[in-house]
VOGU-3710 file (C-alpha; in Angstrom, 3 decimals, decimal comma):
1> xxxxxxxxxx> -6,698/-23,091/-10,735  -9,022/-22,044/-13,645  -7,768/-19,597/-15,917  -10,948/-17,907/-16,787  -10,717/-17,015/-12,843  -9,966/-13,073/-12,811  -6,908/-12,463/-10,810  -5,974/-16,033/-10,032  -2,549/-16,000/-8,967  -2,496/-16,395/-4,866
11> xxxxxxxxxx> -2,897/-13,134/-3,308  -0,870/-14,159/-0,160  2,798/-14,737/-1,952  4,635/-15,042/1,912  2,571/-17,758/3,048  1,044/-20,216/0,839  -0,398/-23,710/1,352  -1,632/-25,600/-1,314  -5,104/-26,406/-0,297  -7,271/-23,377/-0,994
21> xxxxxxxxxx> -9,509/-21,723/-3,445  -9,957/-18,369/-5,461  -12,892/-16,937/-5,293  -13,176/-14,156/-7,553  -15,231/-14,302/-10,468  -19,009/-14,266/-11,118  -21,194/-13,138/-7,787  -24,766/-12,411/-7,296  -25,080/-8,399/-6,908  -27,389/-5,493/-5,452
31> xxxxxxxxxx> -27,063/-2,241/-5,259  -28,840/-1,042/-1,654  -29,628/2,728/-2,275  -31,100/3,445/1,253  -28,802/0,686/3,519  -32,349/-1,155/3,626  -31,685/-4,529/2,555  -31,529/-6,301/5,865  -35,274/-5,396/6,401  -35,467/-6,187/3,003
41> xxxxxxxxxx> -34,836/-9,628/3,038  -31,396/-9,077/0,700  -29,256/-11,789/3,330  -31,590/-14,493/2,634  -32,541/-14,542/-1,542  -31,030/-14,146/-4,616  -29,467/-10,922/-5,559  -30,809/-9,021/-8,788  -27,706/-9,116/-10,620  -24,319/-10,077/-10,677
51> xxxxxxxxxx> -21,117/-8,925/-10,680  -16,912/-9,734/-11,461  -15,229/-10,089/-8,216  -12,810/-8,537/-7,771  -13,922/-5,360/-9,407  -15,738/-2,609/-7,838  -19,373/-1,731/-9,319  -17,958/1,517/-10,591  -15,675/0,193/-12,470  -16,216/-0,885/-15,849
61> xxxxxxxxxx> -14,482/-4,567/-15,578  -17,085/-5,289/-12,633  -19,945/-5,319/-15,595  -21,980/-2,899/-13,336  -20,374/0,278/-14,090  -22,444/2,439/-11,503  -20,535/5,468/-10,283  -22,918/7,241/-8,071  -23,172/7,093/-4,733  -23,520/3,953/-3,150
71> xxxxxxxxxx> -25,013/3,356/0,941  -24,799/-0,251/0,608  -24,197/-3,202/-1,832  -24,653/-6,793/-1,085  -23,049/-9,852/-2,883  -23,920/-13,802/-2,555  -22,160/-16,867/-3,775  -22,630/-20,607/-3,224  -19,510/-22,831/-3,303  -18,482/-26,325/-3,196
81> xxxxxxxxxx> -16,073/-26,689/-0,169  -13,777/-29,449/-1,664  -14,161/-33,084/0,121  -10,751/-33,830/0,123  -10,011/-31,171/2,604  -11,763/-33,464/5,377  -10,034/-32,631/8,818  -9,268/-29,563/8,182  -10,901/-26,237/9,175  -11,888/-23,445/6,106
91> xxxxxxxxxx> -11,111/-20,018/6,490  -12,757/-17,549/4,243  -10,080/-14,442/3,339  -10,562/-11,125/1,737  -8,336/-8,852/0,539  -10,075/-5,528/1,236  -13,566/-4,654/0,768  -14,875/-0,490/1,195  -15,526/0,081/3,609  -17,939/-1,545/6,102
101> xxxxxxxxxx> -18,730/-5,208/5,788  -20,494/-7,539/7,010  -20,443/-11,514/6,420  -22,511/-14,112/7,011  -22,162/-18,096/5,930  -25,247/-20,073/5,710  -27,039/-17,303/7,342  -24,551/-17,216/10,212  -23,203/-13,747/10,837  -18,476/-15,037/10,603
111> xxxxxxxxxx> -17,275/-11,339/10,249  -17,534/-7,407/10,453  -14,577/-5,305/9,685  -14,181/-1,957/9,058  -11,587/-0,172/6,555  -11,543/-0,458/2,955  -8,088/-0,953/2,751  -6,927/-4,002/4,834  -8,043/-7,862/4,776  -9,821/-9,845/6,977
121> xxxxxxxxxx> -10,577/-13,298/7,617  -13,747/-15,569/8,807  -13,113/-18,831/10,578  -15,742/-21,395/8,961  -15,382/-24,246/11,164  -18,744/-25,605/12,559  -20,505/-23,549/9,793  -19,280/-24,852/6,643  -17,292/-27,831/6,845  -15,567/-29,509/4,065
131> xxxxxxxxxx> -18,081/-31,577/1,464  -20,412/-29,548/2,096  -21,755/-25,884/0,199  -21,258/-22,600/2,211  -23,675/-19,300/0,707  -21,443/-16,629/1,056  -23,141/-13,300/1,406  -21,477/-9,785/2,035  -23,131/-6,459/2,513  -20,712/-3,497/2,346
141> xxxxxxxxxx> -21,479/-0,249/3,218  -19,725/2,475/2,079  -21,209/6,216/3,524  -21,022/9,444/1,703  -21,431/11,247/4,834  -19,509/9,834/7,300  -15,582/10,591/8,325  -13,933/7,654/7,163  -10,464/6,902/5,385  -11,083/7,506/1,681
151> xxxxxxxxxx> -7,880/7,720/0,040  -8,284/9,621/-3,105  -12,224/8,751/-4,081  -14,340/11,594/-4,497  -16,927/12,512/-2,307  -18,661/14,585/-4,973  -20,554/13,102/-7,766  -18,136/14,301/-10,087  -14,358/13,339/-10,370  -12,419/16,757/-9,269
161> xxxxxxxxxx> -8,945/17,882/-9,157  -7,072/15,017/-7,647  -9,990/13,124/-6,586  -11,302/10,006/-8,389  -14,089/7,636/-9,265  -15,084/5,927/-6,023  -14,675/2,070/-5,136  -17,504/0,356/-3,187  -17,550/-3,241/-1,865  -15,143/-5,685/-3,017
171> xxxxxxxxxx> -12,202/-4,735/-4,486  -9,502/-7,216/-3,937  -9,031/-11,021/-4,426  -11,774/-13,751/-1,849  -10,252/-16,910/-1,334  -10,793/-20,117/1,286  -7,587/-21,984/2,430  -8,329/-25,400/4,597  -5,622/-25,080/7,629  -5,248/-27,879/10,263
181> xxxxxxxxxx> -6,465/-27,398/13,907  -2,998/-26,359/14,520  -1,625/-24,224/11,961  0,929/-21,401/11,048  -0,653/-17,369/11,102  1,288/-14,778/9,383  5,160/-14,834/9,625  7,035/-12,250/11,179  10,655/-12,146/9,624  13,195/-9,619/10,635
191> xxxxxxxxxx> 16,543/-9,190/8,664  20,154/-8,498/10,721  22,499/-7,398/8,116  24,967/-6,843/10,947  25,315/-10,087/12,325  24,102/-12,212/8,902  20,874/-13,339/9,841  17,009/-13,675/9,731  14,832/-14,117/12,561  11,602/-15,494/11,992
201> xxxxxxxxxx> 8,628/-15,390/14,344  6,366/-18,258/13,675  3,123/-17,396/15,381  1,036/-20,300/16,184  -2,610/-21,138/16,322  -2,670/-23,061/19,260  0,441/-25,022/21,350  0,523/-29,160/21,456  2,723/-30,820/23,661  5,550/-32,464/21,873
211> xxxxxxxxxx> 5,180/-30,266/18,448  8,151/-28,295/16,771  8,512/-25,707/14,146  11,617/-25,797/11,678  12,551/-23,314/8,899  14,935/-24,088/6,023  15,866/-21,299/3,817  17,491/-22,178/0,689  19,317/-19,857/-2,129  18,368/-21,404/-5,304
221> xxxxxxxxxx> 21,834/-23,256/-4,937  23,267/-25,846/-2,772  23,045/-22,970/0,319  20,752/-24,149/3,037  20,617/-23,155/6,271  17,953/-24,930/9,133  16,223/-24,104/12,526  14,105/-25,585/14,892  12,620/-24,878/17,800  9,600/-26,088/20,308
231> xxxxxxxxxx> 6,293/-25,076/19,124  4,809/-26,022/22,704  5,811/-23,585/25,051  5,179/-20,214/22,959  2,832/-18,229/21,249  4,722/-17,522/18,676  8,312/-19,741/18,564  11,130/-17,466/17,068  13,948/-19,451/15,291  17,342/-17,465/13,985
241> xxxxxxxxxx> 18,770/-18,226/10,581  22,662/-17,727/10,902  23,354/-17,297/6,747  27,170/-18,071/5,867  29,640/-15,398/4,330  28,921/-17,507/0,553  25,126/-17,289/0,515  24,899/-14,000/2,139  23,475/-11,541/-0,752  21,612/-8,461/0,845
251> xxxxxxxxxx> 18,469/-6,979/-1,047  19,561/-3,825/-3,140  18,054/-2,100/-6,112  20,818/-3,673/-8,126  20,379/-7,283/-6,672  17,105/-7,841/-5,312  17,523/-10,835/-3,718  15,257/-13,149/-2,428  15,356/-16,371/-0,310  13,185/-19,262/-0,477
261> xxxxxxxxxx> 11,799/-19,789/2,944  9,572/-23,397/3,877  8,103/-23,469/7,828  6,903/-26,550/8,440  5,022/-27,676/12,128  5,827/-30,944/13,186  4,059/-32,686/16,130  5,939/-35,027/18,840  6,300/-38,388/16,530  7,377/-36,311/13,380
271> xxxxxxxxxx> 4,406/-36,160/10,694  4,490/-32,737/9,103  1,043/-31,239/10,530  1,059/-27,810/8,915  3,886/-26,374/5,994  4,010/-22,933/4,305  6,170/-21,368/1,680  7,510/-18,256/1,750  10,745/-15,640/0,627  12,438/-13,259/2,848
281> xxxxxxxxxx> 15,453/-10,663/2,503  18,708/-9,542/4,119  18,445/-5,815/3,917  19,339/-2,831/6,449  18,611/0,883/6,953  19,806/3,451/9,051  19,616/7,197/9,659  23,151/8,993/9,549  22,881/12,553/9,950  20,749/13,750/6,834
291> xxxxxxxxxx> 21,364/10,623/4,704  19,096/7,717/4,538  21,501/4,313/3,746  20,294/0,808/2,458  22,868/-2,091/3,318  24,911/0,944/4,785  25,353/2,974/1,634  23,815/6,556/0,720  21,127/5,582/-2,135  18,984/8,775/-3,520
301> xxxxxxxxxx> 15,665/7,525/-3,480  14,548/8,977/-7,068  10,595/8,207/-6,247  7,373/8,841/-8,100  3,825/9,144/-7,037  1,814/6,114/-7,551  -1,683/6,088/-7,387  -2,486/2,981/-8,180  -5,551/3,930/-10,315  -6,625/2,055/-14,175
311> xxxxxxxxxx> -8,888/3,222/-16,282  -10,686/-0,353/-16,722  -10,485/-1,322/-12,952  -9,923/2,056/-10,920  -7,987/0,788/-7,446  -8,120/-3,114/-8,561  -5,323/-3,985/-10,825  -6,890/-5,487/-14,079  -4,556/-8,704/-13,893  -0,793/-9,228/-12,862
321> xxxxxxxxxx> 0,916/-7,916/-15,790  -0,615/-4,431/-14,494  0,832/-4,600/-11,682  4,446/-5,844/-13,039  4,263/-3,107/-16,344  3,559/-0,023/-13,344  6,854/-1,209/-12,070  8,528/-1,762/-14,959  7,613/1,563/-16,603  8,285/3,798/-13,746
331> xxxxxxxxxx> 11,912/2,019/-13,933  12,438/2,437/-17,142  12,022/5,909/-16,826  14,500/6,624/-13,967  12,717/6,174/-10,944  14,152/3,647/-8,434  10,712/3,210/-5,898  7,388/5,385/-5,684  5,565/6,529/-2,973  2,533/4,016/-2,917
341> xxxxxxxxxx> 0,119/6,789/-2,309  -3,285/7,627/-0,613  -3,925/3,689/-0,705  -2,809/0,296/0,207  -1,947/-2,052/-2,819  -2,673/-4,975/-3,145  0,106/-7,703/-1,722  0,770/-8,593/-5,039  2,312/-5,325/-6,113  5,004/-5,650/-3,163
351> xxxxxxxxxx> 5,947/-8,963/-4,152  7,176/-7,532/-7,873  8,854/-4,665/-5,890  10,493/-7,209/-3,672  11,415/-8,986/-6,454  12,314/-6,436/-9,397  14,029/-4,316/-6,393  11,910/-1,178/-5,887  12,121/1,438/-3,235  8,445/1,406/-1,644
361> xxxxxxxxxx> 6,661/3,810/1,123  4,011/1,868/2,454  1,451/4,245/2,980  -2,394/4,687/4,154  -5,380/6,791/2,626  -6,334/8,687/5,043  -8,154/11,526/3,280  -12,135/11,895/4,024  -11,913/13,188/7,568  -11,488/16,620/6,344
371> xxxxxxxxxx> -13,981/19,308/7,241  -15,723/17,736/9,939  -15,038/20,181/13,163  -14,586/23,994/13,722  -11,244/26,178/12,433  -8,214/24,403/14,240  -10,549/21,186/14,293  -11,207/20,588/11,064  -9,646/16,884/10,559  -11,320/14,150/12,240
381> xxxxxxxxxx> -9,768/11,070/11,509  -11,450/8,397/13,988  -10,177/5,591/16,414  -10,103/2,792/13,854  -7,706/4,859/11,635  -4,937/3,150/14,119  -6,484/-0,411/14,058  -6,430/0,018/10,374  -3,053/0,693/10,148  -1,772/-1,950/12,546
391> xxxxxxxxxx> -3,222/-4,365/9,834  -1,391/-2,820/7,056  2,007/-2,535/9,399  0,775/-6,546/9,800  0,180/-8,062/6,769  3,570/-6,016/5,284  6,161/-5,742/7,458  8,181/-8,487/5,822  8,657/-6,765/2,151  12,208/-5,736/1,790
401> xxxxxxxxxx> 11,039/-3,459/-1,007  9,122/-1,090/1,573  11,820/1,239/3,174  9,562/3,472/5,501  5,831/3,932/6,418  4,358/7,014/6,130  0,340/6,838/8,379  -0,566/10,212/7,167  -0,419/12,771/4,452  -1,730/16,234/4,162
411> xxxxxxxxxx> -3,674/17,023/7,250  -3,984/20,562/6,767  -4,772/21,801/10,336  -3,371/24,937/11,886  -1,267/24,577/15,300  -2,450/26,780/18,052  -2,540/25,880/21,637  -5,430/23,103/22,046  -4,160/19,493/21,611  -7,648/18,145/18,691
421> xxxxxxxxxx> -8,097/14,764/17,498  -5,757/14,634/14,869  -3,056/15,386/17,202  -4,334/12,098/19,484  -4,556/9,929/16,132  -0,948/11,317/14,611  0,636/10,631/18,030  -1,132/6,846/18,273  -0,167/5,874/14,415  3,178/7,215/15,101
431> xxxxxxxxxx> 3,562/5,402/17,963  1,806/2,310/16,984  4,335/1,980/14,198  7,280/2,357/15,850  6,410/-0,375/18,425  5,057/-2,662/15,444  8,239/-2,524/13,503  11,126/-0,568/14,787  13,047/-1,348/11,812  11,788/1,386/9,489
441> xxxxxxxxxx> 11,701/5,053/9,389  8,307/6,666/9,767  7,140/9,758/8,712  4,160/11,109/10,888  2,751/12,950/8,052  4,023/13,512/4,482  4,296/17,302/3,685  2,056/18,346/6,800  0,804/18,404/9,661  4,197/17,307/11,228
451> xxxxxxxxxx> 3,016/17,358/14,697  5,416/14,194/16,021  9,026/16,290/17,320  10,568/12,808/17,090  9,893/11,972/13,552  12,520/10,257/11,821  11,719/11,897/8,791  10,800/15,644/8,404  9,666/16,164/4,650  7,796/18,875/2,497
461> xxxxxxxxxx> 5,464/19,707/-0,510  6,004/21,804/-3,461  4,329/22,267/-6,397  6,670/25,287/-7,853  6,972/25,413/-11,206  9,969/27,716/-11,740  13,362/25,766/-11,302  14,860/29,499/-10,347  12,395/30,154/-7,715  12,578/25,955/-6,648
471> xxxxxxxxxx> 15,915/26,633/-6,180  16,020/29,243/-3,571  13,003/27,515/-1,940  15,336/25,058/-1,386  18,355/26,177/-0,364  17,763/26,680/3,455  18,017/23,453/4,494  21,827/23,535/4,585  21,528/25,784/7,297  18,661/24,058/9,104
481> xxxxxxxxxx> 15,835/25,942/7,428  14,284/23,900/4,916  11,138/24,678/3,332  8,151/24,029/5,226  4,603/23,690/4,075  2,322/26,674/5,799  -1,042/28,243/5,966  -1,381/30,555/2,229  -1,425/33,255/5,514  1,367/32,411/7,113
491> xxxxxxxxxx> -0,665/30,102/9,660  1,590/26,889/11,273  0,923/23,474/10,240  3,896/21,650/11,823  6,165/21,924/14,709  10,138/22,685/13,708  12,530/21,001/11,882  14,845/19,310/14,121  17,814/18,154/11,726  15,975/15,086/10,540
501> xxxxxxxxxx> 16,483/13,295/6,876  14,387/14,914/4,685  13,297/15,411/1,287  10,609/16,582/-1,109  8,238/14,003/-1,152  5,588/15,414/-3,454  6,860/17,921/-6,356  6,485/18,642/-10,245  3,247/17,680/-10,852  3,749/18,827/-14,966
511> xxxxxxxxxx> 0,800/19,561/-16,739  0,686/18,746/-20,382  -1,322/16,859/-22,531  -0,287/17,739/-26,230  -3,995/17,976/-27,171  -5,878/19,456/-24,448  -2,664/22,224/-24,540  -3,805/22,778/-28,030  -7,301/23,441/-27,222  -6,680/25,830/-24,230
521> xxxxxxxxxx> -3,524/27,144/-24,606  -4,345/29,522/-21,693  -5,500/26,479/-19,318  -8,980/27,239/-18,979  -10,313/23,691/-19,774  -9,543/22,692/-15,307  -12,898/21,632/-15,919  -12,026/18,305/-17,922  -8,448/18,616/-16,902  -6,149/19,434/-14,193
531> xxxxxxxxxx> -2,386/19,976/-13,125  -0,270/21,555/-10,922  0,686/24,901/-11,376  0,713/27,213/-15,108  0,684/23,904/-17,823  3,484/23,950/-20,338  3,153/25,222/-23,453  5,011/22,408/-25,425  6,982/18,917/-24,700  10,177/20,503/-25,306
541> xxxxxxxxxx> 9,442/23,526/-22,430  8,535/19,817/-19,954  11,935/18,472/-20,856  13,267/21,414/-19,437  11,572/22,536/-16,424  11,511/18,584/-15,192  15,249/18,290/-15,717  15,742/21,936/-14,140  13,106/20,684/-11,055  15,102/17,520/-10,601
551> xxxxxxxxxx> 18,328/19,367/-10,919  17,764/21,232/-7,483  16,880/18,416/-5,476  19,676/15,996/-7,069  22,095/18,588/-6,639  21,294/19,744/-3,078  24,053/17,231/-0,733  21,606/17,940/2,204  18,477/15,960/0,324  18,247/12,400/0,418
561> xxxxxxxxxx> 15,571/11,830/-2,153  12,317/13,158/-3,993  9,235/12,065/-4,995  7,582/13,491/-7,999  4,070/13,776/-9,112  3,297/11,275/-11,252  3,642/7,851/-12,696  0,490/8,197/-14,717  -2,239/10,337/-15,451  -5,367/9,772/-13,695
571> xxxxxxxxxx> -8,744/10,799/-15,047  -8,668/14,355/-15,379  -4,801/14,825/-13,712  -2,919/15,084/-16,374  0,245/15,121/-15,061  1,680/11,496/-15,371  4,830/10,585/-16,867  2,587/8,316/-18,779  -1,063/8,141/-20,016  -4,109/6,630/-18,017
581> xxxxxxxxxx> -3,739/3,682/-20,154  0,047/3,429/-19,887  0,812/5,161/-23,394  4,237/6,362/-23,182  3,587/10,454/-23,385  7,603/11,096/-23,957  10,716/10,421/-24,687  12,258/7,980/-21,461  15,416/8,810/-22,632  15,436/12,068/-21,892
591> xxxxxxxxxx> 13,314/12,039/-18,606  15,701/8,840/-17,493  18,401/10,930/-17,977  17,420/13,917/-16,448  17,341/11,943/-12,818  20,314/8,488/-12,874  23,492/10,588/-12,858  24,400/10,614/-9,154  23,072/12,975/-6,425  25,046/14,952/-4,452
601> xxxxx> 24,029/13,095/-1,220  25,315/9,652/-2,624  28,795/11,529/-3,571  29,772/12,714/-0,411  30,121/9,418/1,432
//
């Protein structure tokens, strides 16, 4: 793989083959101000200008650096399908493109997808064979007006409050892989911690009389353990990996351990017709009462809000290290897993956690249907919010590092006596996830609307700033009355707590930066910069109110984690543990020690 390819490490890590191709660098670009360029002639000529893939054009890495509003970009490529991939068939994959796109390959329309948040793939055979040169050309479309699932990009010009730079078009990695006629599709592997085993669902494009699938997972020792089964007379063949007392070593924070899995597809006189590597895990969790136990013991999950934003790159990690230093900071300063929030990372990121052993939420960005109905109506997420998030649910559900999924977050709607849309979509992502993976808790919507009775998770948000007043906020959920987000006038968001798990998933939210403080000592630069609550008015006073904030939750034997707000500041929310650019703002010591001595819930058994 060339090296002066941005992002070149394979952006699949749980299913690789060696035949394929990175596609990110150096694209033919246009920016489509009125969604004209089909009339326009834009599918069939050169582009104006070009671009970095992966980068979005607003970001600076991308070389475009244009951060208004965008209707439409397109991008073109020609490449050189290699010859020595003869017999096979190309498929052309991309990670996740914002929001609306459109493909065609040698002027053949291969794909439309919607979401900018999931990938999807195009199926080149007949159109661009190997030995031959396929012209790639994308248009994306990404709407200012319509409802759509934004995560945290700004539908005003400006960046505001916690609202961000937008990302159009391609923002994660394009790749081909060459696959055989018959060929592996994404594994499906599901841990048993119980009974010391892995099952592993090997779906399959298309059944041959006579072929067999086997799976050999190894330990990095002399541990291997081997199944097989007939790849003829299912859909997807399921094998079950029965792992020994000596190489059993379940996936913790303290020993994230990982397996080396091979699947290889065999057909009826032996010869190895498709093979993919692969890890998997051995982790549990269950719901006991109020606490929340990995591998069957209580574990405080000590989170922090991740946004997943750089200042060079804005949702698109500038390389790998990024994503590994994100990790490794937010670890060094106490936290054992984040909230991945408003936004689905790339599947890079959940390899490190998976491998460095951090506590993930796998989340979606839902914001940008807000706004779009009458009072009582005003959130309109739409139908292909759910067929979104069945791709997420799909292309992750094998990370051990992810610990829950949580579809929604913030859908501030009042409850009165008219089921509305977000009700219908809340039920069907709820629902949809339970069915997809019945593994994991779900939350139906972080902090509110909590409109799901059954929820396995029942959680809050608060932004106070007085540990005192936090406190007594706090206090009723040993009695079954926990603090729950409403209305500033009293109006319902959620229905009752029903004795579920439950923590503070979004809290803190410190403002302070040592210079801005300076300027405005009164906080009246929200303008250029923004926080939560009255700002500090030095780094000692933060020391103090974030160990007196983490205090209350860490000491309360009813709550089974937090999640506090945030890793890193981002653009004008200053609020971060660390800087935009990853500049330590203070001393880890002290926050580290404010949050690893042990909480009350993982103390009582």
């Amino acid at each position: 793989m060339n090296s002066t390819v941005p992002k070149p490490e394979h952006p699949r890590p749980q299913l690789v083959r060696e035949k394929w191709m990175n596609l990110n660098g150096t694209w033919g670009f246009e920016i489509d101000a009125g969604d004209s360029g089909l009339e326009r002639g834009l599918a069939t000529r050169e582009l104006a200008s070009e671009i970095l893939v992966p980068f979005a054009p607003e970001s600076v890495l991308s070389g475009i650096e244009h951060v208004d509003f965008m209707e439409a970009v397109w991008y073109r490529r020609t490449v050189a399908i290699p010859q020595e991939w003869a017999g096979h068939s190309v498929l052309l994959h991309f990670g996740a493109v914002d929001h609306d796109a459109t493909v065609w390959v040698n002027g053949i329309e291969v794909a439309r997808h919607r979401g900018g948040f999931t990938p999807f793939t195009a199926d080149l055979g007949g159109i661009a064979e190997p030995g031959t040169e396929a012209v790639i050309v994308v248009r994306a479309r990404d709407s200012r007006h319509e409802m759509q699932a934004r995560g945290k990009q700004a539908t005003w010009y400006n960046n505001t409050h916690c609202q961000y730079t937008r990302t159009t078009g391609i923002w994660q990695t394009v790749w081909l892989e060459a696959v055989p006629e018959v060929h592996i599709k994404r594994l499906r592997m599901t841990p048993n911690l119980a009974d010391s085993s892995i099952t592993v669902e090997v779906p399959i494009s298309r059944n041959r009389s006579g072929h067999t699938v086997t799976a050999v997972l190894t330990d990095g020792s002399d541990g291997r353990i081997e199944a097989a089964a007939r790849a003829d007379l299912d859909l997807t063949p399921s094998l079950r990996l029965e792992i020994p007392a000596e190489s059993l070593r379940p996936w913790s924070t303290e020993d994230p351990f990982l397996y080396d899995l091979e699947v290889t597809v065999r057909d009826g006189s032996g010869e190895v017709v498709d093979h993919i590597s692969s890890y998997a895990a051995v982790r549990s969790i269950a719901l006991d009462g109020k606490v929340v136990r990995i591998n069957g013991k209580p574990v405080f999950q000590r989170l922090v809000l991740d946004q997943g934003y750089w200042p060079e790159s804005l949702m698109t990690s500038p390389d790998e290290a990024a994503l590994v230093k994100d990790i490794e900071l937010s670890m060094a300063a106490g936290f054992n897993g984040a909230r991945l929030h408003q936004k689905v990372f790339e599947e890079r990121f959940l390899y490190h956690a998976d491998r460095l052993g951090y506590l993930v939420w796998g989340e979606f960005g839902d914001w940008g249907v807000s706004g779009g109905g009458t009072v009582g109506h005003n959130q309109q997420p739409t139908a292909s919010f759910v067929a979104q998030w069945l791709e997420v649910l799909k292309r992750d559900f094998n990370h051990p590092s992810i610990i829950g999924w949580c579809p929604l977050n913030e859908t501030h709607q009042v409850l009165h006596d008219r089921l509305t849309v977000l009700d219908d979509v809340t039920e069907a992502m709820f629902l949809a996830t339970k069915l997809a993976d019945p593994t994991r808790p779900v939350i139906d919507a972080s902090g509110y609307a909590h409109r799901i009775r059954e929820t396995d998770i029942y959680d809050s948000h608060s932004y106070e700033q007085d540990p005192d007043r936090f406190r007594i906020e706090q206090q009723g959920l040993a009695e079954g009355k926990p603090y729950i987000n409403r209305k500033a006038d009293g109006g319902e968001y959620s229905v009752p707590y029903a004795g579920q798990p439950y923590f503070v998933s979004e809290f803190g939210g410190i403002w302070w930066n040592e210079v801005e403080a300076r300027q405005a000592v009164e906080g009246s630069d929200v303008a250029t910069s923004w926080g939560y609550g009255q700002r500090v008015s030095s780094e000692e006073e933060f020391y103090t109110r974030f160990d007196g904030l983490c205090s209350v939750l860490l000491d309360n034997p009813d709550m089974f984690g937090y999640c506090y707000t945030q890793l890193t500041d981002v653009f004008q929310e200053k609020n971060g543990i660390f800087t935009f650019d990853r500049s330590n703002k203070f001393d880890l010591e002290r926050i580290r020690a404010s949050q690893v001595r042990p909480a009350a819930i993982e103390t009582r058994g």
